[in-house]
N, C-alpha and C positions, 0 to 999 in steps of 0.2 A: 771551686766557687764557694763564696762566703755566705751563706743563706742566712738572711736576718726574716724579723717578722714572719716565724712559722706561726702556723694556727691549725687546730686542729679541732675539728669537728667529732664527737660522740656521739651519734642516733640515738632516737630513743628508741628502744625494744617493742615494738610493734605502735600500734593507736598511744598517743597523749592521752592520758583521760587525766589530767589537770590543765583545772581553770588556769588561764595567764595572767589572771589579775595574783593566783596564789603566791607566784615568780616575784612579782612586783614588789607585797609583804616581804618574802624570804630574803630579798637582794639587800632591801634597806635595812633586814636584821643583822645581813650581813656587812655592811659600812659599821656600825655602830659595834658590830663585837670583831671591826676587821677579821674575818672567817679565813681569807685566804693570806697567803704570802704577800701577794701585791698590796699598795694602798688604793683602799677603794672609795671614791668620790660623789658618786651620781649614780641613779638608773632612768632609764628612759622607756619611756613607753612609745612602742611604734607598731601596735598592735593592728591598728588601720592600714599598716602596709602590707600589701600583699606578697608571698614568697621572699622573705628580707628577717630580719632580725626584728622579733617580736616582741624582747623584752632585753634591753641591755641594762647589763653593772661598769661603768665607766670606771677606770682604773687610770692611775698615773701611766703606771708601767706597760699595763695589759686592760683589755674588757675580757667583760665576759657577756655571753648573749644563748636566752632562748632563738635558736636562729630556726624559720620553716622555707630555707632558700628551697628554692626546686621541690615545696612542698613536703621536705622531709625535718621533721621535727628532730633536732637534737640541741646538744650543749657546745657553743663554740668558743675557746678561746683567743682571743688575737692577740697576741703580742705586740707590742708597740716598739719599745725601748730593745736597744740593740744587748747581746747577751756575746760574752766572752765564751771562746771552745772552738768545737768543732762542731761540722753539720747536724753530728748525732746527738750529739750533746743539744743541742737546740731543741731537738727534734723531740727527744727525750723530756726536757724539762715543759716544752709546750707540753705533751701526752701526759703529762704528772700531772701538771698541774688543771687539765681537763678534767682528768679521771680523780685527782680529788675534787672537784664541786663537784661532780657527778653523785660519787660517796655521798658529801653531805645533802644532796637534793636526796636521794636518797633514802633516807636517813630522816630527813627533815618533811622530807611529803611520800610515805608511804605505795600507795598508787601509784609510783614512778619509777620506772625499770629501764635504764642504759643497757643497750649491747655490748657482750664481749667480744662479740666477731666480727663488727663493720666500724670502722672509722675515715675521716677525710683528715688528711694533712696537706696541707696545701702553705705557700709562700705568698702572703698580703703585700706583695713591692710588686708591681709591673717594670716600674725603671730597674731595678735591681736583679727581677728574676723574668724576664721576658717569656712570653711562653713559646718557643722555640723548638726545632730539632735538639738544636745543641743542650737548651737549657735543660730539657725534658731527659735525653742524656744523663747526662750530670745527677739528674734531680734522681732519677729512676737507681743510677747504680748508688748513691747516699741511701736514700730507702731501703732499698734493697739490703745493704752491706747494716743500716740500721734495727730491721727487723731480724736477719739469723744474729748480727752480732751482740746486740744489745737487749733485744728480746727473746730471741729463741726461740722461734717463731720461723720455721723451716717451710711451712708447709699455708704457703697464702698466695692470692692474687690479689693485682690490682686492676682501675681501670682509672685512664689516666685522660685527662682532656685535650685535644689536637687543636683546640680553637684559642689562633691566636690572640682573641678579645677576653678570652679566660685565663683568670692563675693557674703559675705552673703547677700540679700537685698528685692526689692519687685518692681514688677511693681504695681502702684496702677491706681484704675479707679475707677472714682468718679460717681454716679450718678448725684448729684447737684455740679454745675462749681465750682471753686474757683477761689477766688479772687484774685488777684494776687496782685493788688494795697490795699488790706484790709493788707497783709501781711508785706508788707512795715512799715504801721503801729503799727503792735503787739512790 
């Protein structure tokens, strides 16, 4: 299976204790010195919505979003645009490319600490990636073969969603941290 539009979700490390108006500043500093690889266009404010994406950087290629879906604050990436490779290879560069804004929020607002031991990867296409026996399948042994092979990362679980009106995907939880700055460089 050809898994397009991966995304992948980075918690934040316990309580946000930043303001989401700060997001807002940093995003639009980020358009103006393009920060990330994508080209980046717009941010949006949907701070009024509840459990949804709080704060997006709208990108050609990809967003990027303060996301507090299911109440849990983190950094989300969504890829848009279809990417050449394999699964892992996807899979990978969404996680890179998470884990650097991550760095730069970071970096950029002190008070703000990403986890190295939880993240969400998940597949943004319901036509594409149905969430399925089969699909989940599929999706489970990519992962899988993604985290010892490319990460090295032997020792993790997932929990993964049965419900068909949900993306196929996985919370994962790591026992030993990842690196986030190691990822930058793959």
């Amino acid at each position: 299976m050809n898994l397009q539009h991966v995304n992948v979700k980075i918690f934040v490390d316990g309580e946000l204790d930043v303001e989401l108006d700060r997001f807002i500043g940093r995003f639009h500093e980020w358009i103006v010195e393009q920060s990330v690889d994508e080209m980046l266009l717009d941010v949006v404010d949907y701070r009024h919505v509840p459990n949804g994406p709080s704060v997006m950087l709208i990108g050609r290629e990809a967003d990027y979003a303060i996301d507090h879906t299911n109440g849990q604050y983190g950094l989300v990436y969504n890829r848009k645009a279809p990417l050449d490779g394999t699964n892992a290879d996807r899979f990978l560069h969404s996680l890179r490319s998470a884990a650097n804004a991550c760095l730069l929020l970071e970096a950029e607002l002190k008070d703000l600490s990403f986890s190295r031991r939880r993240f969400e990867l998940f597949v943004n296409d319901r036509a594409l990636a149905p969430n399925t026996a089969q699909t989940r399948e599929g999706f489970e042994h990519d992962l899988s073969a993604f985290m010892h092979d490319v990460l090295g990362q032997s020792e993790f679980s997932s929990e993964r969603p049965e419900d068909p009106r949900l993306r196929v995907g996985a919370t994962v939880h790591l026992t030993n941290p990842l690196a986030l700055e190691r990822l930058s460089e793959q």
